[in-house]
N, C-alpha and C positions, 0 to 999 in steps of 0.2 A: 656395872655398866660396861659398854664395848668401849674398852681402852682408851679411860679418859674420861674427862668431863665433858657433858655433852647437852649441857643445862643450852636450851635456846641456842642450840648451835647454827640449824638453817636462819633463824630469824636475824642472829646477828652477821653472820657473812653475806648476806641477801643486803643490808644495809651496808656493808662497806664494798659491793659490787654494783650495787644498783640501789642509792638512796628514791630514785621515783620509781619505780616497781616495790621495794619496801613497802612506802608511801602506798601503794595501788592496795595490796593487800591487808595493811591497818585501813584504809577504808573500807574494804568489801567485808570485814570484820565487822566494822560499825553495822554496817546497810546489814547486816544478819540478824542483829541480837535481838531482835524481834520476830525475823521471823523462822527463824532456830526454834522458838517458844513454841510456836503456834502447832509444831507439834502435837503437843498436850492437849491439844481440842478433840483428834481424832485415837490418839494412845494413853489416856489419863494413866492409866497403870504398868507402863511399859519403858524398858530401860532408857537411860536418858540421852537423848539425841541433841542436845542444844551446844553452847559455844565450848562448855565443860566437856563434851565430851570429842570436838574437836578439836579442843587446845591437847586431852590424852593423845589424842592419835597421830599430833604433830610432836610431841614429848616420845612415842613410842619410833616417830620416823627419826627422831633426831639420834634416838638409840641404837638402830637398823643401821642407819649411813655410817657414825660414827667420826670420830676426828681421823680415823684415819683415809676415809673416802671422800671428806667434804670439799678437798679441794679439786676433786676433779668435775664438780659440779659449775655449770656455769649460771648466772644471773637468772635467765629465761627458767631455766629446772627448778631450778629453789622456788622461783617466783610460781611458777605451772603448781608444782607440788606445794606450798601452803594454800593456795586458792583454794585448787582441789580440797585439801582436808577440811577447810571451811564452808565448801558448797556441797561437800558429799551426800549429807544427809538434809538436801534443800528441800527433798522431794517428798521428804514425809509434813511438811508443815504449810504443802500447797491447802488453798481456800476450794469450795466445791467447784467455782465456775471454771478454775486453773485445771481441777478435778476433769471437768467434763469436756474440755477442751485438749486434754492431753490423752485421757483414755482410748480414745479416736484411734490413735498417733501407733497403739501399742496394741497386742496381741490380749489384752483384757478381756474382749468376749471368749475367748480362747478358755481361758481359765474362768471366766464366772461360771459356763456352760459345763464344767467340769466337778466347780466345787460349788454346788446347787446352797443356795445359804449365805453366800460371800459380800460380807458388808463391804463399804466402800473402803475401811481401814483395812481390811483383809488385801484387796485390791492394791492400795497402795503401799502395804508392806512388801506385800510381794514382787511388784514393781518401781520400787523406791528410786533404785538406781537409776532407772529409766527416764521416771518423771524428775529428776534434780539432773539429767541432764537439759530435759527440754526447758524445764525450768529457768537454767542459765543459761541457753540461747534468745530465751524472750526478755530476761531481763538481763544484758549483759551490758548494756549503757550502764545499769545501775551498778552493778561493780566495774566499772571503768577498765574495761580489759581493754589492750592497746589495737590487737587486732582479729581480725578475723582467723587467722593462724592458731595465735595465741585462744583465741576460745575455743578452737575445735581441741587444740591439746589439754586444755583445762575439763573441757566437757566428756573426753578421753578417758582422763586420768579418774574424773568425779564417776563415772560408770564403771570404770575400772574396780572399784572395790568391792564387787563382787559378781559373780558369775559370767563377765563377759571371755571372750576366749583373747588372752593375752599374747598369743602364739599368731594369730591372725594379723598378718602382716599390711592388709589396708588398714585393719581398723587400731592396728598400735605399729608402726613402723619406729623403727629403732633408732634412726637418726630421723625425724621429722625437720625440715629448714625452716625458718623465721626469720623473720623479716630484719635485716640486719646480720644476717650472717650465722647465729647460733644454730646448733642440731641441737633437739633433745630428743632422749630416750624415753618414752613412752612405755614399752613393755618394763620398765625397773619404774619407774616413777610410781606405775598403777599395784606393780606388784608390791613398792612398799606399802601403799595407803590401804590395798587389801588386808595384808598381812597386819598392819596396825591397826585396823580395823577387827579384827579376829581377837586379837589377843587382850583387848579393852574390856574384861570380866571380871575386875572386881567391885567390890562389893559398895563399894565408896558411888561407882558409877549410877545406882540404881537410889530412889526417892525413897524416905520411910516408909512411907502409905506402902510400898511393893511387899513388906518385910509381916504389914498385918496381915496374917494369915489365914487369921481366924474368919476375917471381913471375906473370904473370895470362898466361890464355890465351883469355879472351874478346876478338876483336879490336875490339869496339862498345866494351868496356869500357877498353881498352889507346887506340884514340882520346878516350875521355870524359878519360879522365885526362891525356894529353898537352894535350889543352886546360885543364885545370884550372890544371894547372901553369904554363901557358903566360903566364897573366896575372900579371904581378906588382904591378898597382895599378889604381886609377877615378880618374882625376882630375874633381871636380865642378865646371862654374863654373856662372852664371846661362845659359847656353845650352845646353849639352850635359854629356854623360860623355864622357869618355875611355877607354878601355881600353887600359894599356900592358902590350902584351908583349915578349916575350922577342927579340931577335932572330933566336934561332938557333928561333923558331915560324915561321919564316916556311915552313915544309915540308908547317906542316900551317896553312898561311895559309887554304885556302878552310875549314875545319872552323873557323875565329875567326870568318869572314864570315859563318857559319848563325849564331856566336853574337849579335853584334852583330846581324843582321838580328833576332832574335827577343826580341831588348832594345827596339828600335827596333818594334816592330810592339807589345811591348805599354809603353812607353814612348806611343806613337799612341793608343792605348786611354785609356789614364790621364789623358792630357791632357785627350781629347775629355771626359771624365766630370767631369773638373775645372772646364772651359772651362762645360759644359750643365747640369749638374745641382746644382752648387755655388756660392758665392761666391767661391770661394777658385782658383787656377791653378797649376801646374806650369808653370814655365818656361824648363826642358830641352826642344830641339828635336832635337836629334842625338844620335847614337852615334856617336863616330869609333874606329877604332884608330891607336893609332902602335906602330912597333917600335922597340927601343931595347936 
């Protein structure tokens, strides 16, 4: 781990900075666990997006910050950043009518027009991030966000975890104000939940049913999932990940290699955003595999 015990670290200084933001965030918790699930309507066979795998990516940010940076986090960040991890992937377990009323909103004829074929799951993988932010601006009563401020940095940070441009100074400014006084930083916030995001590929992550092999006859799919399976752990220190797999992966060793390379390229992004836009740093420099 990065220097220290780092078990529930934002969750527990979030409660001794701010017991009602705490409080805001163990509700918005509640108000998910269902529909975190609903997922599995449109991905029956697809890595698991539900509380489990936002409680990983809040375990992987608590890794990222560390004891040694958590105190320069204030109430507002902590709070902005568990939201986030919790609504990141809201966007995949929208119902059709949410479907057809947010498609509108986003560049989806774009890409259906492109990829001739494209189920609506396709659509919405592809723009998950998009629709889990619109998502939580329509229902943002329901997680009791305090304000208007406060949800555009939440909806921010929840886009943030993948492909938005973090460099971009309207759409992530570095000290954002709120109401009462706080700044947070947004370009480090979204880069950790990217980056924890990324690196949440073991094997633990993904449903049995993904592991029958025999059952699938997509071969793109039938590879996705031997790598899935393949990883049986991350080991963190203050320099790098790890990814231990399996030894009997080693057959489908170069399909690990695209993985690790594509941890490592946005692991390179993260830092750089860390390093330029923030006060704060990521101190992971590698992605290694071992087999084992």
């Amino acid at each position: 781990m990065n220097g220290g015990n780092t078990d529930f670290l934002l969750e527990k200084r979030l409660l001794v900075l701010s017991p009602d933001l705490h409080r805001r965030v163990t509700d918005t918790e509640f108000a998910l666990q269902h529909i975190l699930d609903r997922f599995r309507i449109l991905f029956p066979e697809y890595t698991d997006h539900t509380q489990l795998h936002c409680m990983t990516v809040i375990d992987f940010c608590n890794v990222l910050i560390g004891p040694e940076q958590i105190g320069m986090m204030n109430a507002d960040e902590i709070y902005i950043l568990l939201s986030a991890c919790y609504l990141h992937d809201s966007g995949m377990g929208i119902r059709m009518k949410e479907y057809e009323e947010f498609k509108d909103m986003l560049p989806c004829d774009r890409y259906i027009g492109s990829h001739p074929g494209a189920a609506v799951a396709d659509v919405v993988r592809e723009f998950h991030h998009e629709f889990s932010g619109l998502f939580i601006r329509k229902y943002s009563d329901l997680f009791d966000i305090p304000s208007k401020e406060h949800l555009f940095a939440i909806v921010q940070t929840s886009r943030g975890h993948r492909r938005t441009d973090l460099f971009d100074d309207n759409e992530y400014p570095p000290e954002y104000e709120l109401p009462g006084g706080n700044t947070v930083c947004l370009p480090y916030l979204s880069a950790l939940i990217r980056l924890a995001d990324e690196i949440d590929v073991v094997a633990s992550r993904n449903p049995i049913l993904l592991y029958d092999i025999e059952s699938l006859t997509d071969e793109i799919q039938i590879i996705e999932n031997m790598k899935v399976k393949a990883v049986r752990s991350l080991i963190t220190n203050r320099d790098e990940f790890i990814m231990v797999a399996s030894a009997e992966a080693e057959d489908i060793k170069p399909e690990l290699l695209k993985v690790r390379d594509k941890m490592q390229k946005t692991l390179d992004y993260c830092r750089q955003v860390a390093d330029e836009r923030s006060p704060y740093q990521i101190t992971q420099k590698r992605v290694e595999i071992e087999f084992t």
